[in-house]
N, C-alpha and C positions, 0 to 999 in steps of 0.2 A: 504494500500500500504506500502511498507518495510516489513521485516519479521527482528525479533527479536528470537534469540534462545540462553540460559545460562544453563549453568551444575555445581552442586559442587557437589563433592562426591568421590571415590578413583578412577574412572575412565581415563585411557589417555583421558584426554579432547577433544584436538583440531579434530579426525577421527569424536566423535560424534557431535560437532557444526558445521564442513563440512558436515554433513551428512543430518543434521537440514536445513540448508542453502538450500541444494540440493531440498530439499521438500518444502522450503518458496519461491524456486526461482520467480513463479507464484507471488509475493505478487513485486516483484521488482527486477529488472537481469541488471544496468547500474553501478554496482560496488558491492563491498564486501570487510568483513575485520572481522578480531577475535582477539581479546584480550586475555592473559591467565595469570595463575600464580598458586600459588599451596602453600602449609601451609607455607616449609622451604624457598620458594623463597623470595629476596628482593625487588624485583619490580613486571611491568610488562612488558609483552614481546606481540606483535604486528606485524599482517602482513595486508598489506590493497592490493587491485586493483581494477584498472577500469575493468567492463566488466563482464561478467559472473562467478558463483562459480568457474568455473575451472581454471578459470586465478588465482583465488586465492589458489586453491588448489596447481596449479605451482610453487605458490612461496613460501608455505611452507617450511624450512628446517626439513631434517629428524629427526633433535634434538631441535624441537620444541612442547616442554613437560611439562605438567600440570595438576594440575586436577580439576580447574574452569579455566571457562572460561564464556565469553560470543558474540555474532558476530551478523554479520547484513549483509542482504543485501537489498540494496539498489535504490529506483525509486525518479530520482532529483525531488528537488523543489527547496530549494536553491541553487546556486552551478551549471555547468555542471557535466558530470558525469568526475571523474579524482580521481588521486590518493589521493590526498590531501580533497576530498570531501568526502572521502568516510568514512562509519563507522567503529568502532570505534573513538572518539576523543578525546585525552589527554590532562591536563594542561600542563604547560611549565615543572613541574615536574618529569612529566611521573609518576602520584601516582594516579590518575584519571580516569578511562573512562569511557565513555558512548553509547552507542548506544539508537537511538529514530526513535518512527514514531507518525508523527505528523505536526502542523507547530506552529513555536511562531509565535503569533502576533507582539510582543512588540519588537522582535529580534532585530531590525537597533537599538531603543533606548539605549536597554542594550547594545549592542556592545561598540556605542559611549560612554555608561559611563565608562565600563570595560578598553577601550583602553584610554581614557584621565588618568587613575590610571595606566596605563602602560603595560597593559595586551595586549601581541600581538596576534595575531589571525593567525594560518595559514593554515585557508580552509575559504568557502563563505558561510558555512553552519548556520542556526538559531540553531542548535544541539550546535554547541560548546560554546558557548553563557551559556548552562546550566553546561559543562562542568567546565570550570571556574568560577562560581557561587559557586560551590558546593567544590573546591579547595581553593577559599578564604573565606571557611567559619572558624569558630572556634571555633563551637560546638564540645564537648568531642566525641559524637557518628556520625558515618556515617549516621546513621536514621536522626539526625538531621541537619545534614550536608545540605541534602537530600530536607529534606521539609522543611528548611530557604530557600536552592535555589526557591524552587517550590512558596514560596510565592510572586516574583517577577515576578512570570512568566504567563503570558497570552497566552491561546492558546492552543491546542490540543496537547496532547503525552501519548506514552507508552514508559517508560524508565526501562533502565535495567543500574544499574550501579555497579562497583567495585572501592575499592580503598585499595591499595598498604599496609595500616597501617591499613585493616579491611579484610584482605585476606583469612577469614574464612566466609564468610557470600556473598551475591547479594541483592541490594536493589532495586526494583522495584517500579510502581508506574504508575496509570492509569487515564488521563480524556479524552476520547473520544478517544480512539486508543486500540483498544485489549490485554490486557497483560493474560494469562491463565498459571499458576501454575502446573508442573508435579511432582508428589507424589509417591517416588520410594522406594527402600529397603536399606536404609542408605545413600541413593543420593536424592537430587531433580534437577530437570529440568524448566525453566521457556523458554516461549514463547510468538509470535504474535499470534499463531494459533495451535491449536491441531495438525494438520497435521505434525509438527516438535517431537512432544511428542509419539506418538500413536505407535512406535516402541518400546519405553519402558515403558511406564504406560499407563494405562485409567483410573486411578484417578487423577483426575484433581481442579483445585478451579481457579473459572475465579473471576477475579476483577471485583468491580464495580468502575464507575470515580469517583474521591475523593478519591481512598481506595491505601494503600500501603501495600506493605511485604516486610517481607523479609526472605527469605530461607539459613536455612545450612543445611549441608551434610544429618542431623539426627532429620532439626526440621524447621516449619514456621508459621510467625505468620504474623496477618491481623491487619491491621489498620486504620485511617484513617488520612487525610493530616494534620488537628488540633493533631492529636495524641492521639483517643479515640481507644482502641483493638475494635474490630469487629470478630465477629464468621463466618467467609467462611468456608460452608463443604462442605467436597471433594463429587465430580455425578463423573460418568462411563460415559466413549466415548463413545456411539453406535458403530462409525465406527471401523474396524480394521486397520493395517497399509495395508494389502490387498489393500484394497477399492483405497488405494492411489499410488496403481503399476498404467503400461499400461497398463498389460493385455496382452502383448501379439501384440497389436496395434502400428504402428509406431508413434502416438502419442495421447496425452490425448483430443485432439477435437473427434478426428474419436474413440477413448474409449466412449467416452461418450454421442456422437450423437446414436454411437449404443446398448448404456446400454438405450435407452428411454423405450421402452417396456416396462423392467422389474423395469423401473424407477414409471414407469404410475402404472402399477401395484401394487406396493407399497404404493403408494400415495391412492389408492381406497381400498385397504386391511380391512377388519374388520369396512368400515365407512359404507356400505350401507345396506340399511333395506327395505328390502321386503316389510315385513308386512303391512306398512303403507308410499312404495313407496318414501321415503327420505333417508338420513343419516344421520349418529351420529356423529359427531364432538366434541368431549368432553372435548374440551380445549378450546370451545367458550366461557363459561357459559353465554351462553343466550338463558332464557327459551321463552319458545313462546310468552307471554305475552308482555315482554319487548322488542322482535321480532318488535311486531305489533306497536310498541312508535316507531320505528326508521323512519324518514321521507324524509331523503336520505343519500346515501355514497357517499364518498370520497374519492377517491382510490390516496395515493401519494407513488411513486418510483421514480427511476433515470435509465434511461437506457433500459436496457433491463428488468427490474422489472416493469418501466411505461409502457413497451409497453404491459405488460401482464397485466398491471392493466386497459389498456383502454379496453383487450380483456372481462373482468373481471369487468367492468363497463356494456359494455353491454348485458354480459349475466344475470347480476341482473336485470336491467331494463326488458327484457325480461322474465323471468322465474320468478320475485318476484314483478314486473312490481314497483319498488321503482326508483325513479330519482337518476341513479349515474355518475361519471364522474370520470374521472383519470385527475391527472396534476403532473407533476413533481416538488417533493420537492422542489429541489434547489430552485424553484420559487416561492412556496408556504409561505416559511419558511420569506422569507423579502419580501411580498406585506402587510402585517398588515391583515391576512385576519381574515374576519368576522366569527367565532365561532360558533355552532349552536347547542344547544342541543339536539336537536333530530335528530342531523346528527351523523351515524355512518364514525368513520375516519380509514382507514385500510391503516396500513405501508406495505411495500411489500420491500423484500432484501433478494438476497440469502447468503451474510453472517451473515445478520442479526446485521450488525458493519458497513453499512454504513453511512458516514457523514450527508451528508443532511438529509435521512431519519430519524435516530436516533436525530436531533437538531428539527426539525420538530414535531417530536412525543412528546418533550419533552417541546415545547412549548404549543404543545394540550393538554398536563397533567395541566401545568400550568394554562392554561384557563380553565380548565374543564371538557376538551370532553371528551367523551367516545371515545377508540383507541384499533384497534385489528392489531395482527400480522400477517401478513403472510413470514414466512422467512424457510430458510433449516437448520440452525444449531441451534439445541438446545440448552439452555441455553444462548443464543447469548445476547447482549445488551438489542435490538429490541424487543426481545421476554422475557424477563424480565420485561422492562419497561412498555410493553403492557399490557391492564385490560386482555386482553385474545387475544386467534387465531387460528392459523392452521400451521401445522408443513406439509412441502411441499415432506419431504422422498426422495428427490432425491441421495442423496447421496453425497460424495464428489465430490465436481467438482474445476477439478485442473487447465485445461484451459482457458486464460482470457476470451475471449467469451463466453459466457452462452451457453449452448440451452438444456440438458437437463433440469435443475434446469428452465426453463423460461417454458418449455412444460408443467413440473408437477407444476409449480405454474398457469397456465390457466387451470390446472384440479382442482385445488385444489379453485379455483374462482366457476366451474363448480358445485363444491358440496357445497360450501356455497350457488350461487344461489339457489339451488335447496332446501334446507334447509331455504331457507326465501320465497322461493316459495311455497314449501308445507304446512306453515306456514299461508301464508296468502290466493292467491286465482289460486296456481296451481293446477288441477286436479288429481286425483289419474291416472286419465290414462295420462296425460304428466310425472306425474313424473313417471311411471313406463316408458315410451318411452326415459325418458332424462338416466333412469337406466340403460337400453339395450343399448342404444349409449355409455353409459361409459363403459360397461360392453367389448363392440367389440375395443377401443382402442387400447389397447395394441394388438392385433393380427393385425389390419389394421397399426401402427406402423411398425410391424413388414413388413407387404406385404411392405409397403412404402422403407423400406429400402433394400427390395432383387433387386429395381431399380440402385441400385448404380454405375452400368459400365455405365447405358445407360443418369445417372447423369452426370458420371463424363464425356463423351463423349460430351455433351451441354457444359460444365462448361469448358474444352479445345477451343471448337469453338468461348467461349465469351469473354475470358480472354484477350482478346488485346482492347478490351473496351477501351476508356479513361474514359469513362462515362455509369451508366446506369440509368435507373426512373424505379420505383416500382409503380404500381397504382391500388388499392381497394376501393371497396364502402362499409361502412360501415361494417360489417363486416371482410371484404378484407382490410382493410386499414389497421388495426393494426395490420395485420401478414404484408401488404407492408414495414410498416414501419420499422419492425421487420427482415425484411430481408433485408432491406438499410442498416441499420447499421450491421446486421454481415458481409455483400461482403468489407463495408468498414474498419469495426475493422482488419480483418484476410486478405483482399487482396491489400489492399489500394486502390484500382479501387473508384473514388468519384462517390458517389450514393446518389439518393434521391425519397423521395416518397409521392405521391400527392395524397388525392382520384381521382379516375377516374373522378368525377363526375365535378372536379378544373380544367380537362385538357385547354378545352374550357376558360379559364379565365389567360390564360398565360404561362404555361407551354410547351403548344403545339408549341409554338414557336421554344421550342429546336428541337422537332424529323424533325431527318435526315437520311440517310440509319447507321450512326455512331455512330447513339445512341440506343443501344440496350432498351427497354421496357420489361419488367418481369406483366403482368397482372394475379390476382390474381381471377380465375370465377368459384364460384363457384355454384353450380347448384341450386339456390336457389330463390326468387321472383324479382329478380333484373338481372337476365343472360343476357337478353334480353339486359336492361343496359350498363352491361360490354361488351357485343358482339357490342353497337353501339359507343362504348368506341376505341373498337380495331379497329372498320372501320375508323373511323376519322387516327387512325395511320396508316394505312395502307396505305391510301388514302395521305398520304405524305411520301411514299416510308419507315414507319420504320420499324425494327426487331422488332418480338412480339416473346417472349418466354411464354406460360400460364401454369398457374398452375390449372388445372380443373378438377374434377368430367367427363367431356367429350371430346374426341376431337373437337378441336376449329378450322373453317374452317380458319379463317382468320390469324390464328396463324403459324408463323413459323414451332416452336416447340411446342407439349403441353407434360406436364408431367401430369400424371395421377394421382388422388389422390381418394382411397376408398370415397364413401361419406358415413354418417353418419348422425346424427340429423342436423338441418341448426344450430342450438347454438353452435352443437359443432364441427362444420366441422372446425373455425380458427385452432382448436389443432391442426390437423391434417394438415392443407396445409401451414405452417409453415416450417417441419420437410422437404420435396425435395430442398428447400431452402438455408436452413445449409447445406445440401451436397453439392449446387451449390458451396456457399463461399467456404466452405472444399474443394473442387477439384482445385477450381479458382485459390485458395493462391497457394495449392500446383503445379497448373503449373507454377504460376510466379515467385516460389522458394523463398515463405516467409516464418518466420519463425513463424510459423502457433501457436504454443501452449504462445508464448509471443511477439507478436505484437507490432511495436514499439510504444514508448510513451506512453501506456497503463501498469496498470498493477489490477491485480484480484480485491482486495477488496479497496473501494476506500473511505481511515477514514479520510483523508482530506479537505475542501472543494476547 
């Protein structure tokens, strides 16, 4: 969350840091601000605002010129959002600033030490806190300026700083918040996120935590917070700055709900193998041998990463018949859990930079475990710090809401199962059957989505909800679940979601004709189940909208869904669901692509 973007080089600065900002907006849109200055300047020069890039764009003056810079925008934690909160933040000098994302721990302490020495503070932010650290140093160099501040400091950040009396150089610095290095032709560029760079380079050098740089015009060098050099070599983006338009789309949910297809597609590309009815995964390295030592997984994510990892729990169980279970990090990471050797531990993140997950993973290094990745951006943290994993290929995704990047990581679940299923005691003729089902996704995608008027026509009828319940069995559950949370990320409508099989034990209490039900049936050895699931609601006057393979007699509405193999029918009755939300938000006129209080990548905890 924040997005961080710097430039030195002979460039007017301040067009390409608003332009940076524009494309980090997705990381945090509750303020913004850019700092600048340039070789013959004396100082620095500063404009901040509450509110989205354009409010800052506004207040730009047209002779406001430089050629470093660096700018932020910004999603609160300390602080509301206001002008005084926002980033950048100066000493009392004005020789100083910084932008951060992150949080200090220690922040209130140092405060009160700074302000008893006389130091006034005037924003609520833990950011300025580092600011003034790094001002009353009185080390000869900015580097060291820099990492004397940092040795006081507890707690997560990615920092970008400048100062007044070193206006040739940006020193940065990374522990658990994204800083990624852009490698240009007598310029560099620094960021939170590729997506701010990839208009003008894809040679990049991402930081690891503990490591600093710092960049000029024509040269940067790697470090680390003791002050040992380090060798970061520049990797090539995949993506283009393409990938990160709309397309054409009035915004990046409905871009990217309808990139799945060829998102699914991608994801299956060059992995599967005929011959011997599995796939090739070549960034697991785990041979078969070592396959058969595994005695169960653990799948931990946060969000919308968990709910694909519960989807992803059970198709191992099923197809590799191994004991797994999903739980989410955040909770994982402080219950003390018990360790296991012969458990395989799988991270799941589509930035591959999220907090919990990445603290998680890095406490199972600690103890031991064996840890595999599953994330969308290569090179990411997550997928560094992993022994190995699976690279999910979805592509950029700019809207806060997941759903492509959540589709191709339960496909990308789908072909590990089947990869530790043919390993040990699946058939050659299921894994050719789980082949074929993968094989028709992307085109039943596809059918799924030419439903979209007759989507978005339900999703007007339901939108005055105060409330709705999602309910699946087992399988069903963790697409319910999955779709609770996008109706409430993207429409605010408060949703929640129970297996079917819970109604009967206290839920059933709510339905009324006012509270809409979303049942999830799909054609599978349990229908019977869920059809005696929706009589119960019916039989107390409530709305049933279903998602099924069939029409549902009992059902208000049903949306139809291709079926496919039963393991991998979740992929797919997912996907009418995200267009509910999508339609929903957009009749009740929210603002669909950043959602309040929310923001994309979340390196906080």
């Amino acid at each position: 969350m924040c997005g961080i973007v710097g430039y030195i080089g002979k460039r007017d600065v301040a067009p390409l840091l608003l332009e940076g900002l524009q494309r980090l907006e997705y990381r945090g849109y509750d303020s913004a601000g850019v700092v600048i200055t340039s070789p013959k300047a004396t100082g620095l020069k500063m404009v901040k605002a509450k509110g989205r890039v354009r409010d800052l764009e506004a207040k730009v003056p047209a002779r406001f010129k430089g050629t470093t810079g660096i700018a932020h925008t910004r999603w609160a934690t300390h602080g509301a959002p206001s002008d005084e909160n926002a980033h950048p933040h100066l000493d009392a000098e004005n020789k100083v600033a910084v932008v951060h994302n992150g949080i200090i721990d220690n922040a209130s302490e140092l405060r009160a030490k700074l302000t008893a020495d006389g130091v006034e503070f005037l924003s609520e932010t833990d950011t300025e806190v580092i600011t003034h650290l790094i001002a009353r140093s009185q080390a000869e160099k900015l580097e060291d300026r820099v990492r004397e501040a940092l040795r006081h400091i507890e707690g997560t950040y990615g920092i970008a700083v400048m100062h007044a009396d070193f206006n040739d150089r940006i020193v940065v610095a990374r522990n658990g918040s994204p800083v990624v290095l852009g490698i240009g032709e007598k310029e560099m560029f620094v960021a939170s996120d590729v997506a701010a760079l990839v208009s003008h380079t894809r040679q990049v050098v991402t930081l690891d935590d503990g490591e600093m740089a710092t960049i000029k015009a024509d040269d940067y060098r790697t470090y680390t917070t003791e002050g040992s050099r380090t060798s970061a070599e520049p990797t090539t983006v995949e993506w283009e700055a393409e990938s990160y338009d709309m397309g054409g789309h009035d915004t990046y949910m409905h871009k990217e709900i309808c990139e799945q297809a060829d998102a699914v597609d991608r994801v299956l590309r060059g992995r599967i193998d005929d011959r011997f009815a599995t796939v090739h995964l070549g960034g697991l390295n785990l041979d078969a041998r070592d396959a058969r030592t595994v005695r169960r997984v653990k799948i931990l994510g946060c969000g919308t990463s968990y709910h694909a990892g519960m989807i992803g729990a059970q198709m191992i169980e099923e197809l590799a018949r191994i004991p797994a279970d999903a739980e989410p990090a955040s909770e994982f990471r402080y219950r003390n859990p018990v360790v296991d050797p012969d458990t395989l531990y799988i991270a799941v993140s589509q930035s591959g930079e999220t907090y919990d997950v990445l603290a998680a993973v890095q406490e199972l290094k600690r103890k031991g475990a064996r840890v595999f990745g599953v994330v969308n951006v290569v090179g990411s943290a997550i997928a560094r710090e992993s022994d190995a994993g699976v690279y999910v290929h979805a592509g950029p995704e700019v809207c806060v809401v997941s759903t492509k990047c959540f589709t191709n990581t339960t496909v990308a679940f789908a072909l590990l199962a089947l990869h530790l299923g043919r390993i040990r005691d699946l058939s050659v003729a299921d894994g050719k059957r789980i082949i074929e089902g993968l094989r028709k996704l992307p085109g039943q995608i596809a059918d799924i989505l030419k439903q979209e008027e007759e989507i978005k026509k339900l999703a007007k009828r339901y939108a005055d909800a105060k409330s709705m319940l999602f309910i699946g069995r087992v399988r069903g559950y963790p697409v319910a679940r999955e779709a609770s949370l996008k109706l409430k990320e993207v429409s605010y409508i408060h949703a929640e979601a129970y297996p079917a099989s819970e109604l009967k034990h206290g839920p059933l209490a709510l339905i009324e004709p006012a509270l809409p039900t979303v049942a999830i049936v799909p054609d599978d050895d349990l229908l019977e189940k869920n059809r005696a699931a929706m009589e119960e609601i019916k039989a107390r006057s409530g709305q049933i909208l279903a998602v099924a393979h069939q029409e549902q007699e009992k059902a208000d509405h049903t949306i139809l869904v291709p079926k496919n193999e039963d393991e991998l029918d979740p992929i797919l009755m997912g996907i009418p669901l995200q267009l509910l939300a999508y339609h929903t938000a957009l009749a009740l006129g929210r603002d669909i692509d950043k959602p309040r209080n929310l923001a994309k990548s979340v390196t906080v905890e």
